[in-house]
Every structure is written in C-alpha cells, then in structure tokens.
One Martini backbone bead per residue (centre of mass of N, CA, C, O) as a GRO file, in nm:
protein
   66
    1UNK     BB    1   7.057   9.294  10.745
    2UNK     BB    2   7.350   9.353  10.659
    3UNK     BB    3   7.671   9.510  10.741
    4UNK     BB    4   7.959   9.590  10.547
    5UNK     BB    5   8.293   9.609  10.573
    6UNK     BB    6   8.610   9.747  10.426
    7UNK     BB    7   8.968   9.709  10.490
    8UNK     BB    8   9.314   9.848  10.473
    9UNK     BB    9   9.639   9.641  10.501
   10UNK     BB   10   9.929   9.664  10.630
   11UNK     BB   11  10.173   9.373  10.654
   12UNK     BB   12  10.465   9.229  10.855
   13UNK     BB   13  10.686   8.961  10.819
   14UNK     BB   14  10.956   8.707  10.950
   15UNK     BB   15  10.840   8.440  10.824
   16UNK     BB   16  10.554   8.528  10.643
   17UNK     BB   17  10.272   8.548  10.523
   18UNK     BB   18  10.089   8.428  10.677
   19UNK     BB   19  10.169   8.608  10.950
   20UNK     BB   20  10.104   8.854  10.850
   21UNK     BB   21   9.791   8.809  10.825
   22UNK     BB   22   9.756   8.756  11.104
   23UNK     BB   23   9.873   9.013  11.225
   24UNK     BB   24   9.647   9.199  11.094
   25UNK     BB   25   9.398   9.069  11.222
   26UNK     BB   26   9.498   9.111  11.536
   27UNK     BB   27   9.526   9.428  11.505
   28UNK     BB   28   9.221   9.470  11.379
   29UNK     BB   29   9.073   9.337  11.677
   30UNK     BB   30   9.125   9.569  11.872
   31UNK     BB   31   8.912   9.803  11.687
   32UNK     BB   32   8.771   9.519  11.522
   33UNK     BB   33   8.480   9.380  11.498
   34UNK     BB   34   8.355   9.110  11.328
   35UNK     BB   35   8.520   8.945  11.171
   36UNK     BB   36   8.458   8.764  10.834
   37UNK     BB   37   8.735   8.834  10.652
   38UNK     BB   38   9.001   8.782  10.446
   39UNK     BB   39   9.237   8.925  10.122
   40UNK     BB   40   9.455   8.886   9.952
   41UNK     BB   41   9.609   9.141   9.737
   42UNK     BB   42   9.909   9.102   9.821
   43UNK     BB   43  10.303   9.009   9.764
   44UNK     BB   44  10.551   9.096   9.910
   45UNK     BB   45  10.921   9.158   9.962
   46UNK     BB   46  11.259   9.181  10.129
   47UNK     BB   47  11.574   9.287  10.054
   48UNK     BB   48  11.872   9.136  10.206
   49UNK     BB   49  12.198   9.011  10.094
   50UNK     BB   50  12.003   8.833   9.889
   51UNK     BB   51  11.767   8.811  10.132
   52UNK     BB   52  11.472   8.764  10.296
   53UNK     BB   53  11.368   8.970  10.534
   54UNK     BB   54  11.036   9.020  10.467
   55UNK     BB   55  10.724   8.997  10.450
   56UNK     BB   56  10.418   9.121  10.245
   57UNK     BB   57  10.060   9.263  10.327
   58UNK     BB   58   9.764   9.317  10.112
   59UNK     BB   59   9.498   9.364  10.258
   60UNK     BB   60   9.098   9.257  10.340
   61UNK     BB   61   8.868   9.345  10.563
   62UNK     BB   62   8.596   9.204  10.683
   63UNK     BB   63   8.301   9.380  10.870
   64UNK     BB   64   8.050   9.416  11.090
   65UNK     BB   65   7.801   9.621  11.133
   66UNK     BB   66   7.600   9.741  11.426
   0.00000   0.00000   0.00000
C-alpha cells in the first residue's frame, strides 16, 4: 500500500500558466522526491500597463511516501 501526501504551491512565471506549473514542479522536487501528480487548482494573473504582467498558479503536488 502506498502512502501519498499532497503539498500546496503557488508559483508564477511571465510566460504562461504553464510555465509556472512546471516551475512549481522542477522547484518541488528538489526537495520532494516521488511526485505522482500535479492539480492546477487556481489560476491568476497580474496586470500592469493595461497588459499581463505574470501568470499566477496555485498547485496541489501529490508525492509517495517512503
């Protein structure tokens, strides 16, 4: 039987959401191994000049327990 936890992230990039999902990822598992899944559960943006300025994302990661 496995054992899963699940971790709250938010993460921005000036690219895309989904930049910022992966960056939320790539910087989740430097310190959390096993990751099973990803679950975008907001997304947000940020205006300045009348344009966006950055996308905004707030993850659930899922990882096993050791």
């Amino acid at each position: 039987m496995a054992v899963l936890k699940v971790i709250e992230i938010l993460a921005n990039s000036e690219k895309s959401w989904e930049d910022a999902t992966k960056k939320a990822v790539i910087h989740a598992g430097k310190s959390v191994k096993n990751i099973r899944s990803v679950y975008v559960k907001e997304q947000s943006a940020s205006i300045k000049n009348n344009e966006v300025a950055d996308f905004r994302v707030n993850v659930k990661i899922t990882f096993e327990v050791d």
